[in-house]
C-alpha positions in Angstrom: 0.0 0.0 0.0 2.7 2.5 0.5 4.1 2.5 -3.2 0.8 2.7 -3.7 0.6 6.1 -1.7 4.0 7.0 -2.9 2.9 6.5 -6.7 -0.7 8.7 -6.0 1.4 11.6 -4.3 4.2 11.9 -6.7 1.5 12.3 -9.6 -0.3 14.8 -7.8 2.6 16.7 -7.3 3.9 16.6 -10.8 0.6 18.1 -11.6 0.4 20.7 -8.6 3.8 21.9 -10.0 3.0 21.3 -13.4 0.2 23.7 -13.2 2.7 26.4 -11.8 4.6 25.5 -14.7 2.1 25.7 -17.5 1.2 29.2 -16.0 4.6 30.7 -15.5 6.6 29.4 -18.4 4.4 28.5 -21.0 2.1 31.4 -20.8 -1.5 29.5 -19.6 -4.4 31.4 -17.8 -3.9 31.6 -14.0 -7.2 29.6 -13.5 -4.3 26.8 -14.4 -3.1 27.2 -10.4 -6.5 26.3 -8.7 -6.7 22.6 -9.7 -2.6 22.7 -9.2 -3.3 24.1 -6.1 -5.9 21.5 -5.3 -3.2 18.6 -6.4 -0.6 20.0 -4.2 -3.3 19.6 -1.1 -3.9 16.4 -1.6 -0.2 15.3 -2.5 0.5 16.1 1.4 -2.7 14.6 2.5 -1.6 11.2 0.7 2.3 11.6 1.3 0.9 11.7 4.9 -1.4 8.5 5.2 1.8 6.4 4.6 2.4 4.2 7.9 5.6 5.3 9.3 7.0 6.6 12.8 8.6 9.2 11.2 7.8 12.0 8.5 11.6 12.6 7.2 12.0 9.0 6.5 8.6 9.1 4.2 9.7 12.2 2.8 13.2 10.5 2.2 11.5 7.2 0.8 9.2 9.6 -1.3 11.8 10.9 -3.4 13.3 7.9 -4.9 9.7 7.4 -6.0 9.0 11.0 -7.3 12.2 10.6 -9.3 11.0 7.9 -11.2 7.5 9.2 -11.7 8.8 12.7 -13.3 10.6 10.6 -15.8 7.2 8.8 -16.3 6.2 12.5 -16.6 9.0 13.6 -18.8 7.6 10.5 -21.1 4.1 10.7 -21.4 3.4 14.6 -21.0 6.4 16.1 -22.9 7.4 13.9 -25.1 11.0 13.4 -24.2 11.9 9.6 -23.9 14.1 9.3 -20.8 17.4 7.9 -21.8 19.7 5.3 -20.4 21.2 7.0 -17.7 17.7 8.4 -16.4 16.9 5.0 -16.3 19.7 4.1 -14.1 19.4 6.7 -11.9 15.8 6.1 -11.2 16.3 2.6 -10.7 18.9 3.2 -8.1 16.5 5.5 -6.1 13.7 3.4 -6.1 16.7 1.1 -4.6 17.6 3.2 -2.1 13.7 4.2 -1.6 13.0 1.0 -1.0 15.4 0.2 1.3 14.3 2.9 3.9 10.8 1.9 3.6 10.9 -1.9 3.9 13.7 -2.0 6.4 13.5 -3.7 9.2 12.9 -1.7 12.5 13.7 -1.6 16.0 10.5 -1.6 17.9 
């Protein structure tokens, strides 16, 4: 359930941001920032139903995930196929992300 968080919260983002984006730097209406705004509010709400004693280390595990997801991102929404290395680098994230969240834990 937590990748499953993880996956939900790094697209809201995107799109929260994304929204920012499209407004700023590619010259859409500002009614773009109300549903971005919107994302960003529930990309903390989800980011913080994920079942840990600590928010830094789901914030920490978060980010190998978001990585990932904004080359999904990069993909789908611009057009840009992520290359070799982006791959490798997102792999090694969702290593390392993986690693904090499923290790084992002094009760």
């Amino acid at each position: 359930m937590t990748y499953l968080l993880y996956v939900a919260a790094a697209l809201a983002e995107i799109a929260g941001c994304f929204s920012f984006w499209a407004w700023w730097r590619l010259d859409k209406s500002p009614l773009w920032l109300a549903p971005g705004l919107v994302s960003l509010v529930l990309f903390a709400w989800l980011l913080a139903l994920v079942d840990t004693s600590a928010a830094g280390r789901a914030y920490a595990a978060y980010g190998g995930i978001y990585i990932a997801a904004s080359l999904v991102w990069l993909w789908l929404a611009e057009g840009v196929h992520p290359d070799s290395w982006d791959l490798a680098g997102a792999t090694m994230c969702i290593i390392g992300a993986s690693v904090i969240v499923l290790a084992p834990r002094a009760a």
